[in-house]
Structures are given as C-alpha cells and as structure tokens.
C-alpha positions as CSV (number, residue, x, y, z in Angstrom):
1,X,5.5,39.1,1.8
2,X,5.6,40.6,-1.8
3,X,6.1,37.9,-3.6
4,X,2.7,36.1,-1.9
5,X,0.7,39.0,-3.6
6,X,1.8,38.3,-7.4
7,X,0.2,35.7,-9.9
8,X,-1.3,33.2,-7.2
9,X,2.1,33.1,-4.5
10,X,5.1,32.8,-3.8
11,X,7.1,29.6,-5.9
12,X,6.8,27.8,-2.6
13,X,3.4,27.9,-2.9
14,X,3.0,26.7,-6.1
15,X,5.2,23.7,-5.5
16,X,3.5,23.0,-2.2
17,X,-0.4,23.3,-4.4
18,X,1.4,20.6,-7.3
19,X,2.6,18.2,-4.2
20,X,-1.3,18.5,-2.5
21,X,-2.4,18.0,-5.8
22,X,-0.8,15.1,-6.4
23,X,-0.8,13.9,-3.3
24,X,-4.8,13.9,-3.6
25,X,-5.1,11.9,-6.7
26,X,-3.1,9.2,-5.2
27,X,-5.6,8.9,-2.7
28,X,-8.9,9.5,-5.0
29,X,-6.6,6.2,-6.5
30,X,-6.6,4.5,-3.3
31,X,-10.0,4.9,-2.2
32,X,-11.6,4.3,-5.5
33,X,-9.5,1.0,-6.1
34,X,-7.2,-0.5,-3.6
35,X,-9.6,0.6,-0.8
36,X,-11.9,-1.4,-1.8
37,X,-9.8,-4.8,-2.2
38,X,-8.9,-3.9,1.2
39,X,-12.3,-4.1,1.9
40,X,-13.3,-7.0,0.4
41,X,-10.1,-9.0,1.7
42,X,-11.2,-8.0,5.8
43,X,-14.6,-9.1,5.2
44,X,-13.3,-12.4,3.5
45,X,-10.9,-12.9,6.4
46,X,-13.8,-12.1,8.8
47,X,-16.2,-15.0,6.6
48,X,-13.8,-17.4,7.3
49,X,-12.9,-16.6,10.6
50,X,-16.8,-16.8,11.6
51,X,-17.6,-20.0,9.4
52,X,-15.6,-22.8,11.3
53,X,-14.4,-25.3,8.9
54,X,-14.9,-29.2,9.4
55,X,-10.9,-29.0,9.4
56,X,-11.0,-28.7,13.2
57,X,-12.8,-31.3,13.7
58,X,-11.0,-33.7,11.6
59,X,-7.8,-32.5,13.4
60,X,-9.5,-33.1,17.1
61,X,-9.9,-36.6,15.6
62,X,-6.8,-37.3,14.4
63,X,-5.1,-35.9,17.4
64,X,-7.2,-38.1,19.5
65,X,-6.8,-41.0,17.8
66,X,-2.9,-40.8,17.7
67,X,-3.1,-40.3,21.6
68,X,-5.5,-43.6,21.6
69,X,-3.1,-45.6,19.2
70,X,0.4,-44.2,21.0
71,X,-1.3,-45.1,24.7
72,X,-2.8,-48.8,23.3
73,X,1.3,-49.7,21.4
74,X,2.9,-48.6,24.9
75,X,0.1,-50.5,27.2
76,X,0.6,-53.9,24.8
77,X,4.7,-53.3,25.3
78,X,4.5,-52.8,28.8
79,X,3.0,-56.0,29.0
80,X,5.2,-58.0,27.1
C-alpha cells in the first residue's frame, strides 16, 4: 500500500498505464485505418450479393441445355 502513494504508483502500475497505452494506439490504428477497409469490403460483399449478376442466368442455360443435349444423344441411341 506504500508504494501506491509515491510518484504516480506502484511499478506495476506504471507497466500496466504503458501496456493500456499502447494497447489504445493500436486500436486509434485500427479504427482510423483497417476499420474502415473492413468497412468498405462488407458493403462491397453486400453490393454484390444484392446485384445478381447475369452469371446465373447464363449458368441456368447452360445447365439446361446440357440436360436437353444429354436426354436428345440418349433418346437417338435408344432408338438405334
């Protein structure tokens, strides 16, 4: 309890103030940079995700058409 009331605290205090310390720069760091590419990559994720892109469609087409094609090959060698 003596040592708490000399120069600022005890050396555990002091080591635990530098650790907060730097512990809050690296998140001022964070916030004010890779926070906000964090950002920005959700709402570009969330763009795309509520944009459809005609790649759906094209692959609807090609799937049915390979279906069309495979069924048409098997109903011409059946019938051979």
């Amino acid at each position: 309890m003596s040592d708490t009331k000399n120069n600022g605290g005890c050396s555990y205090g002091k080591v635990t103030r530098t650790m907060l310390l730097g512990l809050e720069d690296k998140f001022d760091n964070f916030y004010n940079n890779d926070f906000k590419e964090v950002k920005k990559t959700l709402k570009d994720i969330s763009n795309k995700l509520n944009n459809p892109h005609p790649s759906w469609a094209i692959t609807a087409i090609i799937t049915i058409l390979s279906s069309t094609t495979t069924g048409l090959i098997i109903l011409l060698l059946s019938k051979i």
